[in-house]
C-alpha positions as protocol buffer text, in pm:
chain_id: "A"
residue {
  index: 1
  type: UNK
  ca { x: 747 y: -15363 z: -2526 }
}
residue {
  index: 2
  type: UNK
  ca { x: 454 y: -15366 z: -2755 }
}
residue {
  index: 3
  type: UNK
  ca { x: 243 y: -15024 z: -2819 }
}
residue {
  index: 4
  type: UNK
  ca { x: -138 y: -15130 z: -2698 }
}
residue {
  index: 5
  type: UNK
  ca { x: -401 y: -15001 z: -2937 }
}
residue {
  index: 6
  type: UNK
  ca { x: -772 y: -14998 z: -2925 }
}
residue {
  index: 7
  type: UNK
  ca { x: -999 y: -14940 z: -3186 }
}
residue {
  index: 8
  type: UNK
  ca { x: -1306 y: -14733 z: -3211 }
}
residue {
  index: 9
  type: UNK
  ca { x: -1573 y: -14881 z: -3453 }
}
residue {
  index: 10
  type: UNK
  ca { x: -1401 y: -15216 z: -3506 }
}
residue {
  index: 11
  type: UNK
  ca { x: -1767 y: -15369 z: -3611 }
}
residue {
  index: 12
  type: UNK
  ca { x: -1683 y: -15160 z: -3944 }
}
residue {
  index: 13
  type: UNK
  ca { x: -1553 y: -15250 z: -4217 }
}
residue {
  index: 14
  type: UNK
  ca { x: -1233 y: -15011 z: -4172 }
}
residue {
  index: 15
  type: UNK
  ca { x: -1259 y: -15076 z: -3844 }
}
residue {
  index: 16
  type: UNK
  ca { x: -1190 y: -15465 z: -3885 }
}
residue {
  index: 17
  type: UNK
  ca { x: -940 y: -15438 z: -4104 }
}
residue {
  index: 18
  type: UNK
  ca { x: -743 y: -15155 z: -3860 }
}
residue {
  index: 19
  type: UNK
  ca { x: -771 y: -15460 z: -3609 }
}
residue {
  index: 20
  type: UNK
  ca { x: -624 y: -15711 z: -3857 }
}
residue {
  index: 21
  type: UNK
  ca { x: -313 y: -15430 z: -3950 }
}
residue {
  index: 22
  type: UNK
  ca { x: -254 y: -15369 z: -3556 }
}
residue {
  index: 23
  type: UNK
  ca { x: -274 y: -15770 z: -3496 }
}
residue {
  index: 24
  type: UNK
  ca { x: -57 y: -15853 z: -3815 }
}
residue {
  index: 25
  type: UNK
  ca { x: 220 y: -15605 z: -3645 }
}
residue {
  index: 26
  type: UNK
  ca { x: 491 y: -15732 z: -3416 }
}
residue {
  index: 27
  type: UNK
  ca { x: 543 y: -15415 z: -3249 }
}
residue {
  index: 28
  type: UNK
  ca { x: 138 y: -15346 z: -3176 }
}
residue {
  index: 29
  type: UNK
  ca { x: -117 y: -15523 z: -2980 }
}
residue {
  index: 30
  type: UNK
  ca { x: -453 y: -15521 z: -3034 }
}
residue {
  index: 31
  type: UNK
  ca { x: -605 y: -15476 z: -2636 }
}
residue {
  index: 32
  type: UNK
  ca { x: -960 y: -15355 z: -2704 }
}
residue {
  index: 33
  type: UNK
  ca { x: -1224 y: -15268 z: -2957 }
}
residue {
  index: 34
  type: UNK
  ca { x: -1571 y: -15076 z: -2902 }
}
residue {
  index: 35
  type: UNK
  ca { x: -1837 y: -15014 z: -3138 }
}
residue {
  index: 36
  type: UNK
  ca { x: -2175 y: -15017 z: -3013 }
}
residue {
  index: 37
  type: UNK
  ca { x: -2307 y: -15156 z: -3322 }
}
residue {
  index: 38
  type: UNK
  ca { x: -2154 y: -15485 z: -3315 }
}
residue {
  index: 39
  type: UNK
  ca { x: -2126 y: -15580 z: -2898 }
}
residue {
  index: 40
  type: UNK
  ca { x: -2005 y: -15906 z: -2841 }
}
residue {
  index: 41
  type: UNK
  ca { x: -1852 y: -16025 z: -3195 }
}
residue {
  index: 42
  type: UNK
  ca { x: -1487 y: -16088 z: -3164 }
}
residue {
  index: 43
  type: UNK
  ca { x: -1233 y: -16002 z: -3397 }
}
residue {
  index: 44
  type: UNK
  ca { x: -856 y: -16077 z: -3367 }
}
residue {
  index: 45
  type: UNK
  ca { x: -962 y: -16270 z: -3031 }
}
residue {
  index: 46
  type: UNK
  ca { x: -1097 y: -15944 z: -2882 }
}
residue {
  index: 47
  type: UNK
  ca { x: -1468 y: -15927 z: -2812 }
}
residue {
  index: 48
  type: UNK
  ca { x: -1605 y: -15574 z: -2903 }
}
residue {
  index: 49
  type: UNK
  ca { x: -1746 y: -15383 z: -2636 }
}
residue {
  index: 50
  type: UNK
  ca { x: -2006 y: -15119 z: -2617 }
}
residue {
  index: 51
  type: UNK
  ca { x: -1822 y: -14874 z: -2421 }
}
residue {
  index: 52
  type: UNK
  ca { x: -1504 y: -14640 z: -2449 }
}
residue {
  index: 53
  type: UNK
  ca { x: -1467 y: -14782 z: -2061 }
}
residue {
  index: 54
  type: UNK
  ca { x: -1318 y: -15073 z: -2208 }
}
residue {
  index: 55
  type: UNK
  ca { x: -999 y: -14858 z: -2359 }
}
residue {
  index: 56
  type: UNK
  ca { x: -906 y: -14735 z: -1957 }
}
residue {
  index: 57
  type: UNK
  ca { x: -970 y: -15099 z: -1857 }
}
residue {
  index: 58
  type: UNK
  ca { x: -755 y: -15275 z: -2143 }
}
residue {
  index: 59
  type: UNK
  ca { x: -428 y: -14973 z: -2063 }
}
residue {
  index: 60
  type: UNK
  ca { x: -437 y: -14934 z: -2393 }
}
residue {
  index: 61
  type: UNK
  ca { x: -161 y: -14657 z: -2503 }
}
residue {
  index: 62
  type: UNK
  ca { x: -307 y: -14580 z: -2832 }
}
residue {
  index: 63
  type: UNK
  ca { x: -687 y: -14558 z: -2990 }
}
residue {
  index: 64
  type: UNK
  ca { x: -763 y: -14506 z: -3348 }
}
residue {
  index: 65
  type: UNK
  ca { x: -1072 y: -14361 z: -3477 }
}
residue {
  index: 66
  type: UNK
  ca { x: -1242 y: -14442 z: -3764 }
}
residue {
  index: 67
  type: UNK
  ca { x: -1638 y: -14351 z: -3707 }
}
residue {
  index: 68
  type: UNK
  ca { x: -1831 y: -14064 z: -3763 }
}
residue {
  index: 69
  type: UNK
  ca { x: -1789 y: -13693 z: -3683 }
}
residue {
  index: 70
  type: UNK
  ca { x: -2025 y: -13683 z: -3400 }
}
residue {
  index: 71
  type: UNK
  ca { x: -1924 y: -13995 z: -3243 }
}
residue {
  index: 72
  type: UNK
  ca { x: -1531 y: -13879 z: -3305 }
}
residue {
  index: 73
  type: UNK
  ca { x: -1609 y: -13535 z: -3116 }
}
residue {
  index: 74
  type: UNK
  ca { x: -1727 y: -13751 z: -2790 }
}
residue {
  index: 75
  type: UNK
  ca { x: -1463 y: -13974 z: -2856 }
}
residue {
  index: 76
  type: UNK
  ca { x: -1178 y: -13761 z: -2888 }
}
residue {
  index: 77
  type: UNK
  ca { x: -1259 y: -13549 z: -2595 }
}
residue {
  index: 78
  type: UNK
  ca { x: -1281 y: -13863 z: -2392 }
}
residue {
  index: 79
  type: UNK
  ca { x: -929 y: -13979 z: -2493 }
}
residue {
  index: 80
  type: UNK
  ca { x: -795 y: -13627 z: -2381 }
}
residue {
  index: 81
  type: UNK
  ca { x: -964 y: -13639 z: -2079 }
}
residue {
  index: 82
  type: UNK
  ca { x: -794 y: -14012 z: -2019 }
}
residue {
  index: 83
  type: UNK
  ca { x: -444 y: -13937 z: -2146 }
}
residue {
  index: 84
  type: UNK
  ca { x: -476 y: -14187 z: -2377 }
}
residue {
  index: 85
  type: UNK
  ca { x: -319 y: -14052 z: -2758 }
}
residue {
  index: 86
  type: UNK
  ca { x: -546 y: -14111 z: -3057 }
}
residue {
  index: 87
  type: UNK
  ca { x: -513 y: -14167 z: -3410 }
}
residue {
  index: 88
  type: UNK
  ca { x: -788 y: -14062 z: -3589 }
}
residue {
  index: 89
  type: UNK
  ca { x: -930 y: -14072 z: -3964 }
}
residue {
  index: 90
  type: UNK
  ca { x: -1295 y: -13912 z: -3916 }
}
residue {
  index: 91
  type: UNK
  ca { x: -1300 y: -13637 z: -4143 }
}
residue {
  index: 92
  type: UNK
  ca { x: -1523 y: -13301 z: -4125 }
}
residue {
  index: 93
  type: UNK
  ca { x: -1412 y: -13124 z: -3769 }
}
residue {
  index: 94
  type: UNK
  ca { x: -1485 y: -12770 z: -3758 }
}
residue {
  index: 95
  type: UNK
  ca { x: -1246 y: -12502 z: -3678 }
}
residue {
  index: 96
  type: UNK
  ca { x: -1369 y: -12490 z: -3346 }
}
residue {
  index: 97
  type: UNK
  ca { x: -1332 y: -12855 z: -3286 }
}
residue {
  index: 98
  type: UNK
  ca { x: -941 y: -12821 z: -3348 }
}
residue {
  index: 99
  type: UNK
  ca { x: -911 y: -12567 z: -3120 }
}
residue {
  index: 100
  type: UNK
  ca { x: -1110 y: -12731 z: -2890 }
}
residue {
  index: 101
  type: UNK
  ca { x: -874 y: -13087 z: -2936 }
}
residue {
  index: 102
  type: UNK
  ca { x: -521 y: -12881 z: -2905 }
}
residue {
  index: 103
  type: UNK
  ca { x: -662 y: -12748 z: -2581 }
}
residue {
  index: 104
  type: UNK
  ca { x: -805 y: -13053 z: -2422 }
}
residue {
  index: 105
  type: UNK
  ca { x: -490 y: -13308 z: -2540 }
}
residue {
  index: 106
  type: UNK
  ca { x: -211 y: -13223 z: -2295 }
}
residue {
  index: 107
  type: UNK
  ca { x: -107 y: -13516 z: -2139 }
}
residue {
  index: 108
  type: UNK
  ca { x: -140 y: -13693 z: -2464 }
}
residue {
  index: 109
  type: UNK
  ca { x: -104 y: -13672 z: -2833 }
}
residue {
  index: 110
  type: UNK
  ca { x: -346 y: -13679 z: -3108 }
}
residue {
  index: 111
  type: UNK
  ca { x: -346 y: -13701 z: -3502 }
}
residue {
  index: 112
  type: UNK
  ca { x: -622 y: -13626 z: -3740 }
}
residue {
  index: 113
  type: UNK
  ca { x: -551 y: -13709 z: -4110 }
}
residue {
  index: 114
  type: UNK
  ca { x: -764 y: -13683 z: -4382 }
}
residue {
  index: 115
  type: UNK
  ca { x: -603 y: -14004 z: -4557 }
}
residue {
  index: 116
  type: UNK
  ca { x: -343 y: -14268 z: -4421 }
}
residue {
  index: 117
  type: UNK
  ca { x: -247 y: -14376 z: -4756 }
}
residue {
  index: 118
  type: UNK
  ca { x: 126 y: -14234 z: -4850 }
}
residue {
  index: 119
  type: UNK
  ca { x: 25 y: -14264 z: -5210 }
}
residue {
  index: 120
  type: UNK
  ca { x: -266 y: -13978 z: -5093 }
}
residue {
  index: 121
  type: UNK
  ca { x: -31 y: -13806 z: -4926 }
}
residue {
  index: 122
  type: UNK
  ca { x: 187 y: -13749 z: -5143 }
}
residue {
  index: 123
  type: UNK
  ca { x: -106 y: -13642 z: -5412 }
}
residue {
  index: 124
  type: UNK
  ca { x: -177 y: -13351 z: -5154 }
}
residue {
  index: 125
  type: UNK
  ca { x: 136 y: -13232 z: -5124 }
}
residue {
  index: 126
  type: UNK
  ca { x: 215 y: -13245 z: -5495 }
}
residue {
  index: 127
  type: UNK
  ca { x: -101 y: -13060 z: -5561 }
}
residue {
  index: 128
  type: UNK
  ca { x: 39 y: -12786 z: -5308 }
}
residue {
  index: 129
  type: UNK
  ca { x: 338 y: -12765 z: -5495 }
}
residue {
  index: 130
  type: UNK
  ca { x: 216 y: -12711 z: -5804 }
}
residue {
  index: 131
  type: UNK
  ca { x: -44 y: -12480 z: -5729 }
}
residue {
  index: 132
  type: UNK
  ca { x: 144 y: -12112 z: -5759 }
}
residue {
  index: 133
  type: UNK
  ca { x: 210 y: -12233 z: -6120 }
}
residue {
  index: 134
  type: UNK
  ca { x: -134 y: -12279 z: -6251 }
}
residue {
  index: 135
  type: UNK
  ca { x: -450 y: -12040 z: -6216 }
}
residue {
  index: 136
  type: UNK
  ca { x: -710 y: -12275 z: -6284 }
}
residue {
  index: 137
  type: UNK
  ca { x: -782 y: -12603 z: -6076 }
}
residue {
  index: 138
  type: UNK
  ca { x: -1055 y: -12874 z: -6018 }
}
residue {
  index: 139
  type: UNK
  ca { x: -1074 y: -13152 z: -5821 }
}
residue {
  index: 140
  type: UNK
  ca { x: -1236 y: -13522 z: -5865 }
}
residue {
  index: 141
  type: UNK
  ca { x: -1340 y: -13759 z: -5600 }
}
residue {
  index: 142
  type: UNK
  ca { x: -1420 y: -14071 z: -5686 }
}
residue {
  index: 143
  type: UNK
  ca { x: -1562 y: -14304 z: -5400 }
}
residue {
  index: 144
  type: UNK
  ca { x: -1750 y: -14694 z: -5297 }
}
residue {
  index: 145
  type: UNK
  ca { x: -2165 y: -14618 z: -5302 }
}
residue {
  index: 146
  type: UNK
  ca { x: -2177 y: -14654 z: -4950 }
}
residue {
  index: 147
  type: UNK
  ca { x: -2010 y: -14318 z: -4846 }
}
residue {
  index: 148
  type: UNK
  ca { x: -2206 y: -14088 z: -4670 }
}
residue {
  index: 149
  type: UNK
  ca { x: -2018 y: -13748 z: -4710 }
}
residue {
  index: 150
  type: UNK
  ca { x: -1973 y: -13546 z: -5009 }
}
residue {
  index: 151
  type: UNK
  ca { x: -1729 y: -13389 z: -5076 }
}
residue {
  index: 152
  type: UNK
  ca { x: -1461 y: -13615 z: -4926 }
}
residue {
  index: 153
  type: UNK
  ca { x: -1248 y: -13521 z: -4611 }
}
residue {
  index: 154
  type: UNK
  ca { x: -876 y: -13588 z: -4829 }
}
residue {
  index: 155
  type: UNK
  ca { x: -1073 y: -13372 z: -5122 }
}
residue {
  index: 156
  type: UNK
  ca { x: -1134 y: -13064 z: -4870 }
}
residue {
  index: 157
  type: UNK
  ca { x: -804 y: -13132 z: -4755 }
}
residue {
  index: 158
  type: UNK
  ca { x: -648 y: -13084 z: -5058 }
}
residue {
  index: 159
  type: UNK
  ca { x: -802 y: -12755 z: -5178 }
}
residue {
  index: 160
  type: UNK
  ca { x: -751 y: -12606 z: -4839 }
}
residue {
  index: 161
  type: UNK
  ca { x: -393 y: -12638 z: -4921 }
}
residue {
  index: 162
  type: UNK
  ca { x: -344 y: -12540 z: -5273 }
}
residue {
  index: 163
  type: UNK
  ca { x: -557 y: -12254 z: -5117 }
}
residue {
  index: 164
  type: UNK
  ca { x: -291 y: -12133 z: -4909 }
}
residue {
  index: 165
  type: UNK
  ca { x: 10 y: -12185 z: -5188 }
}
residue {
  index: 166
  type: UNK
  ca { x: -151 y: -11955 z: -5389 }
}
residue {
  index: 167
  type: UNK
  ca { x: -418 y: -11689 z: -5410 }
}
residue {
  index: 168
  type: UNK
  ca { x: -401 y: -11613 z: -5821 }
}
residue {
  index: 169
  type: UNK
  ca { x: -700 y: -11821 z: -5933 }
}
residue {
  index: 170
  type: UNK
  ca { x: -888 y: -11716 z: -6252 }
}
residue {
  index: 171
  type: UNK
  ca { x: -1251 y: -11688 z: -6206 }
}
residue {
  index: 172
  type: UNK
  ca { x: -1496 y: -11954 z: -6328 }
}
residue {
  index: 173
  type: UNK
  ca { x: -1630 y: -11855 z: -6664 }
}
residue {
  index: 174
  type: UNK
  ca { x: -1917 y: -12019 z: -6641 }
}
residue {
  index: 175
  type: UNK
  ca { x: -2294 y: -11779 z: -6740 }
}
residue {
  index: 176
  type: UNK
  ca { x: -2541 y: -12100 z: -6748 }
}
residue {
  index: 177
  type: UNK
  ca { x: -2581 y: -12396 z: -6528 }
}
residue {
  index: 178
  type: UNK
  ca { x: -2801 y: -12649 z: -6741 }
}
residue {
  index: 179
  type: UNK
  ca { x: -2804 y: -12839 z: -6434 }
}
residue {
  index: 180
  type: UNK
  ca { x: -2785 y: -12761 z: -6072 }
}
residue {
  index: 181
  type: UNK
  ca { x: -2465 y: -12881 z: -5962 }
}
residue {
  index: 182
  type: UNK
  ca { x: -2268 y: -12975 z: -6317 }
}
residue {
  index: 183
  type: UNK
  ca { x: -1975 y: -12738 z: -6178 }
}
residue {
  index: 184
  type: UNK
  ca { x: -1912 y: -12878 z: -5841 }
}
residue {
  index: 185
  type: UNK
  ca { x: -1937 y: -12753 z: -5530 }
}
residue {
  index: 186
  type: UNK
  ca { x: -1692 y: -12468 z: -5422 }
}
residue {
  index: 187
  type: UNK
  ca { x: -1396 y: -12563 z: -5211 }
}
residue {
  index: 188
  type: UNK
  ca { x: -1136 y: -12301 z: -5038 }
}
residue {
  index: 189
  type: UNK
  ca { x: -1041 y: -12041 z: -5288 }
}
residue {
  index: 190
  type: UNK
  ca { x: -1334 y: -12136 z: -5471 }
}
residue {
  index: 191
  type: UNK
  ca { x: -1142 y: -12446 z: -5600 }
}
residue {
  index: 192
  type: UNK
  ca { x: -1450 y: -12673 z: -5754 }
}
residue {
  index: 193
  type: UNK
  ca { x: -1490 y: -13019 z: -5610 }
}
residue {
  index: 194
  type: UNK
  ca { x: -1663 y: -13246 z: -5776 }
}
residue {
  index: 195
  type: UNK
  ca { x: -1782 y: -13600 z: -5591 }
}
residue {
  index: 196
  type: UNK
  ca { x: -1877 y: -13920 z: -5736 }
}
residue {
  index: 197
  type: UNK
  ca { x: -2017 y: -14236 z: -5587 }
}
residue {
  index: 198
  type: UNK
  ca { x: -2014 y: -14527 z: -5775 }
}
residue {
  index: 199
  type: UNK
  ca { x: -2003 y: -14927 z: -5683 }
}
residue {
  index: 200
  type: UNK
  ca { x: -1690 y: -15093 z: -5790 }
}
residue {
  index: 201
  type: UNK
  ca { x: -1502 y: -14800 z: -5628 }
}
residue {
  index: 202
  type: UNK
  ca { x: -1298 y: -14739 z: -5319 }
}
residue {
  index: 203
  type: UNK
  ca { x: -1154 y: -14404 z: -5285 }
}
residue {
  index: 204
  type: UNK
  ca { x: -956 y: -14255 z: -5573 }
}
residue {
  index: 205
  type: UNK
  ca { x: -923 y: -13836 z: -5653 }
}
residue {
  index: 206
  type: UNK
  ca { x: -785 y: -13663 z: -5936 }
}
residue {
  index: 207
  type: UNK
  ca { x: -577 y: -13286 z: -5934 }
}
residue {
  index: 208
  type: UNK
  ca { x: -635 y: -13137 z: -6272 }
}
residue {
  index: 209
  type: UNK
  ca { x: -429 y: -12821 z: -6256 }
}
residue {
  index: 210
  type: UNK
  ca { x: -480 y: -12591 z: -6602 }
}
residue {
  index: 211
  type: UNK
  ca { x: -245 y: -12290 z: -6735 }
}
residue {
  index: 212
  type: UNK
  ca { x: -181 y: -12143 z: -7136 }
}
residue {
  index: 213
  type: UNK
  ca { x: -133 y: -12471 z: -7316 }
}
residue {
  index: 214
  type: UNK
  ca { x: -101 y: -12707 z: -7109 }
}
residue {
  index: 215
  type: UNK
  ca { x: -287 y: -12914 z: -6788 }
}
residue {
  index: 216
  type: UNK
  ca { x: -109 y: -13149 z: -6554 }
}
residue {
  index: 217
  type: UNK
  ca { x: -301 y: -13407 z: -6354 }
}
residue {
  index: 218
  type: UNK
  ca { x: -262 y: -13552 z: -5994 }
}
residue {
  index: 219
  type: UNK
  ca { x: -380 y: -13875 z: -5952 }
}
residue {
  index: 220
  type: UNK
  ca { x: -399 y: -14147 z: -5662 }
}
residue {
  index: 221
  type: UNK
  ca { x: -612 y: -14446 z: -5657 }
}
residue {
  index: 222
  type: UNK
  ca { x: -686 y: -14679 z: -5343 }
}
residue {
  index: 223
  type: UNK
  ca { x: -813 y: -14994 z: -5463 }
}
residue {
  index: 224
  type: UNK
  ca { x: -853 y: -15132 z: -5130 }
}
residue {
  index: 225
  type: UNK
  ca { x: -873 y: -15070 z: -4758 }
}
residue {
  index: 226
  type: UNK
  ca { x: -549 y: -15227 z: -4653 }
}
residue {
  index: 227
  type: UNK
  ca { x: -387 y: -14911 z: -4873 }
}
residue {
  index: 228
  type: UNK
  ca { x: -457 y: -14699 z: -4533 }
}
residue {
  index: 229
  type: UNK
  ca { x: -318 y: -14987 z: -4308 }
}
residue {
  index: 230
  type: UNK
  ca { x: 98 y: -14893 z: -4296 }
}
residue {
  index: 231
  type: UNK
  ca { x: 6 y: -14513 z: -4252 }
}
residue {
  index: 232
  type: UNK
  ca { x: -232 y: -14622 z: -3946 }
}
residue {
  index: 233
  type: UNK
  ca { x: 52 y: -14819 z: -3777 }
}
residue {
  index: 234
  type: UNK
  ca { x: 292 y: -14581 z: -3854 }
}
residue {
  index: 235
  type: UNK
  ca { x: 70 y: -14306 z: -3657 }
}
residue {
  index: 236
  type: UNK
  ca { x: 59 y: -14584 z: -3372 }
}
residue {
  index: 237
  type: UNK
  ca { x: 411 y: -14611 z: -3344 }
}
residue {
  index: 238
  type: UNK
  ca { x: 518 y: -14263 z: -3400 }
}
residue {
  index: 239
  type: UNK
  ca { x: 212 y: -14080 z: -3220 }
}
residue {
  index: 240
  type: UNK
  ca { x: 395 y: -14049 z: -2865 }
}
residue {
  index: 241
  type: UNK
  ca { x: 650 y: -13836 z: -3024 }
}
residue {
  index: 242
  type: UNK
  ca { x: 422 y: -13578 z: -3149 }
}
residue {
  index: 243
  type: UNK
  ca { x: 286 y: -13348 z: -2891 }
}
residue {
  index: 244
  type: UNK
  ca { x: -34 y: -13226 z: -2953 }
}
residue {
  index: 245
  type: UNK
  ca { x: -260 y: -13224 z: -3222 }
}
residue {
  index: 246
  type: UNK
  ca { x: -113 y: -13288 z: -3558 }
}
residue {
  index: 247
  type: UNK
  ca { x: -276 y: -13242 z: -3875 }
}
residue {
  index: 248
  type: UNK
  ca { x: -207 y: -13463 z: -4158 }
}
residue {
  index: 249
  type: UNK
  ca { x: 15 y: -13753 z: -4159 }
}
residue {
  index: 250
  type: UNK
  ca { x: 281 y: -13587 z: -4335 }
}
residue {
  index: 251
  type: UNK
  ca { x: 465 y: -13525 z: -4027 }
}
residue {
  index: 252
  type: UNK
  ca { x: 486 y: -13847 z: -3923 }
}
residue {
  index: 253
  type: UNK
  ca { x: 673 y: -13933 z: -4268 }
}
């Protein structure tokens, strides 16, 4: 029996191409889509619908999530609320919002990933490894013009953990700032960030890790959206099976 999965913010660009992945896939079916922004287009022979109503109404078993942080926080609680599990790749939740999702899904599931590409996820958890060995560390984000955030949510991600592998980080040398903002912003453990936006792009971040000597870089480049697409269905199919919340798609690998 196929999984049904509705998507929120299908008139998107990520959205549309999440419809084409779950449509392409033998084992999904695409049931509904919502996105107030584009009622009434159709896309994989599924008109998109203003309201989350349409996700109860379709029996859809799955949603996925790709919108904006205020719209996700309605939208997550709303899943909870109608047992329905959700995969989601909004980034930016507060502390309090994740305690607030493990409480409210019970009677179903939900992921929250920072990136759905296993090339990304990989990057993340190399950069973890790695971190005890080296006490100086930066990282680049390089993304398509039309991003809104800064730093990115798979950038944050990634410092957060290195954060926690290790707590020896050398202090940043720098006296002078020619220009506001040449060094970054500061990330957990004070790890700089540094975010570019640039046309021709699509999301891309490097790991520069430095010790006596010697550097070693972490790189992962998406070149295009369908990069995300097998770690989406694979949250779709495998989501059932993990109770909760779940941060991070590693689990699901």
């Amino acid at each position: 029996m196929a999984i049904k999965v509705a998507v929120i913010g299908a008139g998107g660009r990520m959205g549309r191409t999440v419809c084409d992945a779950v449509a392409a896939d033998p084992d999904l079916l695409l049931v509904a889509a919502v996105d107030p922004h584009a009622v009434g287009e159709v896309v994989n022979g599924v008109e998109i619908q203003a309201d989350l109503k349409a996700i109860a109404d379709s029996g859809a078993h799955v949603a996925v999530d790709f919108t904006v942080l205020e719209a996700a926080r309605v939208n997550l609680s709303w899943l909870a609320l109608h047992g329905v599990h959700a995969v989601v790749g909004t980034t930016g939740f507060s502390d309090e919002d994740l305690d607030q999702f493990e409480s409210q899904f019970q009677s179903s599931n939900c992921l929250i990933a920072a990136n759905f590409a296993i090339g990304a996820v990989l990057m993340m958890k190399f950069a973890e490894q790695a971190a005890p060995y080296f006490e100086t560390a930066e990282i680049i984000e390089f993304h398509h013009d039309a991003k809104a955030d800064a730093p990115s949510g798979t950038a944050m991600a990634t410092a957060k953990r290195m954060a926690a592998a290790s707590s020896d980080w050398a202090p940043d040398p720098t006296k002078t700032v020619v220009a506001e903002g040449a060094r970054g912003g500061k990330g957990p453990a004070d790890i700089r960030v540094h975010a570019v936006r640039m046309r021709g792009m699509t999301a891309h971040q490097e790991v520069i890790l430095g010790t006596a000597g010697q550097t070693l870089s972490i790189r992962h480049d998406s070149y295009d959206r369908s990069s995300f697409m097998p770690g989406v269905v694979l949250a779709c199919k495998k989501i059932a099976d993990h109770k909760g919340l779940t941060i991070g798609l590693d689990a699901f690998l």
